[in-house]
Structure formats: structure tokens, C-alpha cells
C-alpha positions as CSV (number, residue, x, y, z in Angstrom):
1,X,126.1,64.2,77.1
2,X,122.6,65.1,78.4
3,X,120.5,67.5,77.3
4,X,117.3,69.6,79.3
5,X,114.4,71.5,78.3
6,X,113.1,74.2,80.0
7,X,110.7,77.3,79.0
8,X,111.1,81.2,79.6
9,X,108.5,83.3,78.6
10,X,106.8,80.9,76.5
11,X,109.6,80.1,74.3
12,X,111.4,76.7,74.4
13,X,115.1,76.2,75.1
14,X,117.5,73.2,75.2
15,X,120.8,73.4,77.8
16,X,123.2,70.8,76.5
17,X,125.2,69.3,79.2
18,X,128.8,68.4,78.0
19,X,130.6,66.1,80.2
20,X,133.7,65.9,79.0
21,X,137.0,63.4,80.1
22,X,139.4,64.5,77.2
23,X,138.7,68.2,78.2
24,X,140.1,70.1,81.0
25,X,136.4,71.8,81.3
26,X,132.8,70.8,81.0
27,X,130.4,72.7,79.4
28,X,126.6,73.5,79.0
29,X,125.4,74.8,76.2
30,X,121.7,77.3,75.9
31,X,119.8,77.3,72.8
32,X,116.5,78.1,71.3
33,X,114.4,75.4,70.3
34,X,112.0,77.1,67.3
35,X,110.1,74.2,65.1
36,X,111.3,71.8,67.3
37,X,114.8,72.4,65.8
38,X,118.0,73.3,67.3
39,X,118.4,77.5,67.3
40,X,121.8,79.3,67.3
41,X,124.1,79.3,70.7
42,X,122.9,81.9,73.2
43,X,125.3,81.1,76.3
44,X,127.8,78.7,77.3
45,X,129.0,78.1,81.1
46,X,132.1,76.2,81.5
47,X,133.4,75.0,84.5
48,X,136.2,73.0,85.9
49,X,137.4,72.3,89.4
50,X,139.4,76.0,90.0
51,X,136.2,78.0,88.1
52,X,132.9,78.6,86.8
53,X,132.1,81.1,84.3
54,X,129.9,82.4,81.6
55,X,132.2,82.3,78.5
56,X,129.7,83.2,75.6
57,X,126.9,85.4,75.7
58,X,124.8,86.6,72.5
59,X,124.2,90.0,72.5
60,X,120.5,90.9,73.1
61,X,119.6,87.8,75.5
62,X,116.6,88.6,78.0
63,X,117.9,88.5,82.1
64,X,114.8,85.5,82.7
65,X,116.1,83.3,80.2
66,X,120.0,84.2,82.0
67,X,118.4,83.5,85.5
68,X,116.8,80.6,84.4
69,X,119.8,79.1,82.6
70,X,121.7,79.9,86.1
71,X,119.5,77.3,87.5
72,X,119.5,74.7,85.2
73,X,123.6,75.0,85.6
74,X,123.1,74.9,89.4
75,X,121.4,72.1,89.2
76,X,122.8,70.0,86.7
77,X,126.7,70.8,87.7
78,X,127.2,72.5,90.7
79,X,124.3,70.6,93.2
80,X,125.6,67.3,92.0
81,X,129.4,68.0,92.5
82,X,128.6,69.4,95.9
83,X,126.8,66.0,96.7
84,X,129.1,64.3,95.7
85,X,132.2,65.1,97.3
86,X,133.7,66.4,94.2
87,X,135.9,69.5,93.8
88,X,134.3,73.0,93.2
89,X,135.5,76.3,92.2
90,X,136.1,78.3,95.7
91,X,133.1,80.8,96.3
């Protein structure tokens, strides 16, 4: 498990990276970081070796904070796979 900050707007966010080998997916997780606590879930990518997707959104979030969370899971699952060797979804 990893975790990454990264700022939109001014405002801070965490993406939790969940690498899982009991699951059949991985995960990342976006939250808000307010008081320098943990905020309520505002997205979660999964992605396994067939598929990518966006399988929670809260209602209401801002399209910078969804670009930038794009490219924190580009980089953190798709880049790396790539590199590696390792399967990715086909697109």
C-alpha cells in the first residue's frame, strides 16, 4: 500500500494506492485531506489485467481534481505496468 499527495485548486488530496495479491483487482483510492485528516472517498479506480475503470464517483466532484486523479492513476498503475512488461487492459 502507498499513498500520494497531490493539490487541485489549493486544496489537498491523498490517492491511496492498493496493491492487492488476495484480490482479483487493485485499487486507488482519492480523498480530501482537510486538517491534515483523512476526508470522505471521492473516487476509486480499479483495475485488473482485462480493465480499467472509475467504479465510484461522489456526486459534485470538480473535472480538475478528476483530470488530476487520471494522472496520478497513469502514473502510479498504468506507466509502471507498461514498463514493466506486465499485462494491461486492451485500449
Amino acid at each position: 500500500m502507498a499513498m500520494r499527495s497531490f493539490s487541485v485548486q489549493g486544496r489537498q488530496f491523498k490517492a491511496l494506492i492498493i496493491l492487492s495479491d488476495y484480490n482479483d483487482y487493485e485499487s486507488m483510492e482519492v480523498v480530501e485531506v482537510i486538517d491534515g485528516k483523512r476526508g470522505e472517498l471521492l473516487l476509486e479506480f480499479r483495475f485488473d489485467d482485462s480493465s480499467a475503470r472509475l467504479s465510484y464517483i461522489r456526486p459534485e466532484i470538480d473535472i480538475p481534481l478528476l483530470r488530476a486523479s487520471l494522472d496520478v492513476f497513469r502514473e502510479e498503475f498504468l506507466e509502471p505496468r507498461k514498463a514493466s512488461g506486465l499485462p494491461c487492459p486492451p485500449w
